[in-house]
C-alpha positions in Angstrom: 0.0 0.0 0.0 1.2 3.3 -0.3 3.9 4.9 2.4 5.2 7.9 2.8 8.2 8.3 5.4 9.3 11.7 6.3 12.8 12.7 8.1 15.3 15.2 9.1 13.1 17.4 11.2 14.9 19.1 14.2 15.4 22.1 16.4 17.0 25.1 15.0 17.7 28.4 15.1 16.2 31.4 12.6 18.1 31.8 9.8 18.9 28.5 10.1 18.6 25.6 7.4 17.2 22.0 7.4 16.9 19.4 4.5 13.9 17.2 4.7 13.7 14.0 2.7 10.5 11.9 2.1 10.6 8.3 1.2 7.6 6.7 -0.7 7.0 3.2 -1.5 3.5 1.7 -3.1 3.5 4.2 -5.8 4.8 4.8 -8.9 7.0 7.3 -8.0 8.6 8.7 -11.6 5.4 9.6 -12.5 3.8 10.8 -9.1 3.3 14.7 -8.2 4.2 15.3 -5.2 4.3 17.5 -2.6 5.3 18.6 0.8 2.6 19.6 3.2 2.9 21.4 7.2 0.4 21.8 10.3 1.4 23.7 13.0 -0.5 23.7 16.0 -4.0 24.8 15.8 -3.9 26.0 12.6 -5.0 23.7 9.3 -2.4 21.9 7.4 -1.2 23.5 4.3 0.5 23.0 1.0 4.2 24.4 1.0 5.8 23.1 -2.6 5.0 20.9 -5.1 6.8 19.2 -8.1 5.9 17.6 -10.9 7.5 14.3 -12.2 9.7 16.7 -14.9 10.6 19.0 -11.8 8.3 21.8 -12.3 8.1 23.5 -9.1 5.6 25.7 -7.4 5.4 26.9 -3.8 3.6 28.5 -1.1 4.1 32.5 -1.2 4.9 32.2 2.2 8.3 30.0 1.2 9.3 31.3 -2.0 13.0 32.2 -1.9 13.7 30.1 1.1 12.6 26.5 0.6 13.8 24.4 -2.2 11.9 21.2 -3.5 13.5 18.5 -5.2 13.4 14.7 -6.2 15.5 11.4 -7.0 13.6 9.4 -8.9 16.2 6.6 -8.4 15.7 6.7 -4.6 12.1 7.3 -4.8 12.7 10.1 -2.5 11.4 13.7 -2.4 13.5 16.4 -0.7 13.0 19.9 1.0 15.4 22.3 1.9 14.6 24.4 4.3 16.5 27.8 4.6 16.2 31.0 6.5 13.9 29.4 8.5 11.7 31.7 10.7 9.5 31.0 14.0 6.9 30.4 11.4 8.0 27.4 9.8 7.5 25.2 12.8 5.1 22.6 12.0 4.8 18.9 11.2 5.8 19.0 7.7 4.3 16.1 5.7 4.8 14.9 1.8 2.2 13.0 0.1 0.7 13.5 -3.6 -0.2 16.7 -4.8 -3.4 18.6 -5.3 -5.4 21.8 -4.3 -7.9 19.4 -2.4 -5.4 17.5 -0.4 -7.9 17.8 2.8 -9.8 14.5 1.4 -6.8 12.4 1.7 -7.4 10.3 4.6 -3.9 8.7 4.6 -0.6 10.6 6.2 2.6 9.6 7.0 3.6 10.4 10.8 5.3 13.8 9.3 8.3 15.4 10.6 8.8 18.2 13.2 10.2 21.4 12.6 10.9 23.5 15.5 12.3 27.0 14.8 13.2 28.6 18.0 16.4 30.7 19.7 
């Protein structure tokens, strides 16, 4: 069945950088759009980046400039680098496929936490 497992969450400081990575399995991952999704607490989860299986990007205006989103197709793994991270960035960030109506999905990996804090 499909799995997505997210990693590489952690504490750090503004300004600072993190790279996330997202590892799917029971999908067809070369052709998959995917994307990376956050919740922070109390507040509705939201769509960050996306990327298409060519590497078109898109992102959240909220990110653009500071987070990068990319993919191996070879390790069936999607990546986001975080950068100039700001108290606003911590959340549970999440990956799973792509779309405006991502709320109806009713599977999500256990996500991983991204604490920005000095």
């Amino acid at each position: 069945q499909v799995r997505f497992v997210e990693s590489g969450g952690g504490l750090v400081q503004p300004g600072g950088s993190l790279r996330l990575s997202c590892t799917a399995s029971g999908i067809i991952f070369s052709t998959s759009v995917l994307g990376w999704y956050r919740q922070a607490p109390g507040k509705q989860r939201e769509l960050v980046a996306g990327i298409t299986s060519g590497s078109i990007v898109n992102y959240a205006d909220a990110v653009k400039g500071r987070f990068t989103i990319s993919r191996d197709n070879a390790k069936n793994t999607v990546y986001l680098q975080l950068n100039s991270l700001k108290p606003e960035d911590s959340a549970v960030y999440f990956c799973n496929f792509y779309a405006k109506d991502y709320n109806r999905y009713t599977y999500w990996g256990q996500g991983t936490q991204v604490t920005v804090s000095s």
